[in-house]
N, C-alpha and C positions, 0 to 999 in steps of 0.2 A: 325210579330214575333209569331211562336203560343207557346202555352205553356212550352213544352219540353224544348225550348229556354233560354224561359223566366229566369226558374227555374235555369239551367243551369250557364247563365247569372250571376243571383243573386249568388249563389253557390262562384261564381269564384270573383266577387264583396266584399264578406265579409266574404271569405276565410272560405268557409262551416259554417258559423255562422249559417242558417235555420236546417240543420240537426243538428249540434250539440246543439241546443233549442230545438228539438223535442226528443234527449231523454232523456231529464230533465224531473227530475219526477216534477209533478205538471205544468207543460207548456202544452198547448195547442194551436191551433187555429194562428200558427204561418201562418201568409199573407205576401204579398209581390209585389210591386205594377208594372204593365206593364210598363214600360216607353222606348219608341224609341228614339233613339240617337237625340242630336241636330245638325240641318243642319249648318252648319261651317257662312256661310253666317248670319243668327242670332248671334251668338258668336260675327263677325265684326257687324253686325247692332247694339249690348248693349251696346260693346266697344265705340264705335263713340256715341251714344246718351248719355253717361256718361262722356266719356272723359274719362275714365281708359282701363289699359289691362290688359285683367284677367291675373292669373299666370296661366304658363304653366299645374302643375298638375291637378288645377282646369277645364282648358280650355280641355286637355284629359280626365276628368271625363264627363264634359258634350258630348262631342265629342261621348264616350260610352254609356252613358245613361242620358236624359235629368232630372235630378232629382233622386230621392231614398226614398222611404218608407218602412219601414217594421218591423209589428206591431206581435206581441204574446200577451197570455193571461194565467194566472193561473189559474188554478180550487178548487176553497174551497167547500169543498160537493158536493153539486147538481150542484155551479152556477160558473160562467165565469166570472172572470174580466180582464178588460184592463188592461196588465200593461207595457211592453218594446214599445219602438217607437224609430226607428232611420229613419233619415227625414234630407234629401237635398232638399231645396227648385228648381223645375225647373228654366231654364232663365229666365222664366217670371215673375216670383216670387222672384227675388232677387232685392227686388226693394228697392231705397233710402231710407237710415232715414231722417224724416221731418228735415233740419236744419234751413230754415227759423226763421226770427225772428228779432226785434231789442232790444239791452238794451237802449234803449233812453228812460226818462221819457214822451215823447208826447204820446207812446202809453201806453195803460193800458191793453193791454193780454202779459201773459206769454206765453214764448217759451222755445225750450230746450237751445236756446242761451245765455236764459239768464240766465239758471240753470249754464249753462258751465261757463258764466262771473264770477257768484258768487264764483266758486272754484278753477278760475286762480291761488289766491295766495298758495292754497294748491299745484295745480302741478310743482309752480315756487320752494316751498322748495323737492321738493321729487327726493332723487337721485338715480334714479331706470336707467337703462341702455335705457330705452325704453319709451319715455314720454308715457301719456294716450292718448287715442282719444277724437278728440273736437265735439263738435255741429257746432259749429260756423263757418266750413267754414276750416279751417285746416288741416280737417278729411273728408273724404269721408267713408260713414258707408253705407253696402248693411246689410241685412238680410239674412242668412244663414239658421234658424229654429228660428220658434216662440216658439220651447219649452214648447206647450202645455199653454202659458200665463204665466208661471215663470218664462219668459226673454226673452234673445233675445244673438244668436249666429251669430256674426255679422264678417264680411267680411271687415277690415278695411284698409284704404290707410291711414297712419298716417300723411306723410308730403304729402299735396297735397297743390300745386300751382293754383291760379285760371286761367284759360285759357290754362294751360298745362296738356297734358294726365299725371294720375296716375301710379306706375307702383308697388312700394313696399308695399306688404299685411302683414297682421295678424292676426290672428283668434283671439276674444274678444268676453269676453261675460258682458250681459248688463244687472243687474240683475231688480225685480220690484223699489227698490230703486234710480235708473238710476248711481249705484257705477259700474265701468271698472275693469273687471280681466280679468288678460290676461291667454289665453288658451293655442296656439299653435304660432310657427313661422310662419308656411306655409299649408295648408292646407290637403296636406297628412301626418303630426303629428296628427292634430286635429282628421283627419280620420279612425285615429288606436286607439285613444284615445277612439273616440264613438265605435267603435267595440269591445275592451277591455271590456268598460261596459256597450255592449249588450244591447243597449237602457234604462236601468232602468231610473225610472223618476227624473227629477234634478239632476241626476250626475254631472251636470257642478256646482255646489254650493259645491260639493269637491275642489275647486281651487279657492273657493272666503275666505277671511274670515269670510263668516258666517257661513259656512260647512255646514253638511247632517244634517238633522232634524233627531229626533230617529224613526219618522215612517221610512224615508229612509233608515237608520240605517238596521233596520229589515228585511227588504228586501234585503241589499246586503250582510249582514248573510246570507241570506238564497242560494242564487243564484252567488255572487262575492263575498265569503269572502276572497279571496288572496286580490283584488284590493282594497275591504275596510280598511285591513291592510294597505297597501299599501299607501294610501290617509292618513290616522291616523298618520304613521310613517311621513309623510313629514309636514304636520301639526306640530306635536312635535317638527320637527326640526327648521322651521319656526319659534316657537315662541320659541327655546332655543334661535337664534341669535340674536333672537328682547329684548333678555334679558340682563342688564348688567351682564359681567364675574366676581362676585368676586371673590376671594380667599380666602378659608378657612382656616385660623391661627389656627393649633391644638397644643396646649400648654401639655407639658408632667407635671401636677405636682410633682410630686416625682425628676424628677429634678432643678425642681424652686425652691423648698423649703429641697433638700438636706444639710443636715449639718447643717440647720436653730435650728431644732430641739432639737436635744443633746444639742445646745449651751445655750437654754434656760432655761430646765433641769440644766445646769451645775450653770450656774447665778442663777435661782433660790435657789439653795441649796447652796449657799455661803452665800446666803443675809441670811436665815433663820438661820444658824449656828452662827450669830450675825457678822459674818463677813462683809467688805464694800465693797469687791467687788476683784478677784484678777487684773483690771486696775487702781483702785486706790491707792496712797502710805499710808506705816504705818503712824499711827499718833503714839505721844509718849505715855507711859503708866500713867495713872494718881495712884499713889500709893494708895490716900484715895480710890477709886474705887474698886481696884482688895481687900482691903481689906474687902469692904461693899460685895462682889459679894463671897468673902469668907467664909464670915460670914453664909450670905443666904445660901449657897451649905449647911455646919453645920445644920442649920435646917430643910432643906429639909432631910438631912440623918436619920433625928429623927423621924419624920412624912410625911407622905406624904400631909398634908393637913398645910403650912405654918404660919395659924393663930393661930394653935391651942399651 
């Protein structure tokens, strides 16, 4: 395949993704790696030494090109740094996760099996449409991308039967903590998904919950910030569901305590005019009484100061 090809090839691969990075300002040094198709006969040789069968989109990807690499760099002053990588592993490289291993106490290493035993009771309460993938035998796990050593983009047969070919996949990714987020259905979602964001580093930690670090951050500012929106808004949404709904009771005062008011007012200025109140009844008039209270009015009219 000689170059012209090549280019060509990749062009059509990731829908002009190589030129549309070269006229980014700050991009450079966009590469992109030779790969010749896989002979069909390999494709059945994986099939049968694993005991799965690939999905068809996958199986036409390699069919076109064994694998995919393709790496850019920014320029800050003078110097070059790496920074996008988007990366298919070839056939050969999609190779088994270790699942070996016992949880029996006779041995004394651990396995991922027994990481898996320990969090059975977590995936028995979780009612997610889609169990997780196991270590242990369950699960049939390929590797997809090493992700540069922040994870692992993996190829999963969730329900697998021992002794029976595999058949349904799902794209998952595996972060350093060995926690499962699920990425894609089938493998050309996953594969729009990595084009969208144009290889930057750890994008797939947008779809876990522990999200972009703010160095990542910075970077898809700079070069995806629709997508980083994008990633942000579902995030928020995510954790509005996972929140209890309450309900805001807005209380109008002025109508809780209408007519409250005046009535107070009015009760207070009865009680202070020496009066008992207008719910209670008259009592009878005592004569010596209105005589003493007569008396006093008399000398208040003379003085205003009663002892004197």
């Amino acid at each position: 395949m000689t170059q012209i090809d090549a280019r060509e090839l990749m062009e059509r691969l990731t829908l002009g993704l190589p030129t549309t990075l070269e006229k980014r300002p700050g991009i450079c040094d966009v590469r992109f790696s030779d790969y010749s198709p896989t002979p069909r006969h390999t494709l059945v040789s994986w099939e049968q030494r694993n005991t799965c069968m690939l999905p068809d989109d996958l199986k036409n990807f390699y069919l076109t090109t064994d694998g995919m690499l393709l790496t850019w760099k920014v320029k800050i002053g003078d110097n070059e740094f790496p920074l996008g990588r988007l990366e298919i592993n070839p056939i050969a490289d999609l190779a088994k996760l270790s699942t070996t291993g016992s949880t029996s106490s006779a041995s004394s290493s651990i396995s991922l099996a027994d990481v898996d035993y320990n969090s059975d009771s977590e995936d028995e309460s979780n009612d997610q449409s889609h169990g997780h993938p196991h270590f242990d035998g369950r699960s049939r796990i390929f590797e997809l991308d090493s992700c540069n050593g922040f994870g692992k983009v993996c190829l999963v047969y969730i329900k697998a039967t021992p002794g029976m070919p595999a058949q349904n996949t799902e794209i998952w990714f595996l972060d350093r903590a060995l926690n499962w987020s699920f990425l894609a259905k089938d493998f050309t979602t996953y594969y729009r998904l990595m084009l969208v964001h144009i290889g930057l580093p750890q994008w797939q930690y947008a779809f876990t919950p522990i999200g972009l670090s703010p160095k990542v951050k910075q970077w898809f500012s700079m070069y995806a910030p629709i997508r980083l929106k994008i990633n942000e808004d579902l995030m928020e949404s995510s954790d509005s569901t996972n929140t209890l709904d309450v309900p805001i009771v807005k209380v109008d005062w002025q109508r809780v305590f209408k007519g409250k008011l005046p009535e107070k007012l009015t009760k207070g200025k009865g009680q202070g005019a020496g009066g008992q109140g207008t719910s209670k009844k008259k009592q009878p008039v005592n004569p010596s009484i209105m005589a003493s209270k007569s008396m006093t009015g008399m000398r208040h009219g003379r003085s205003t100061k009663p002892w004197t």
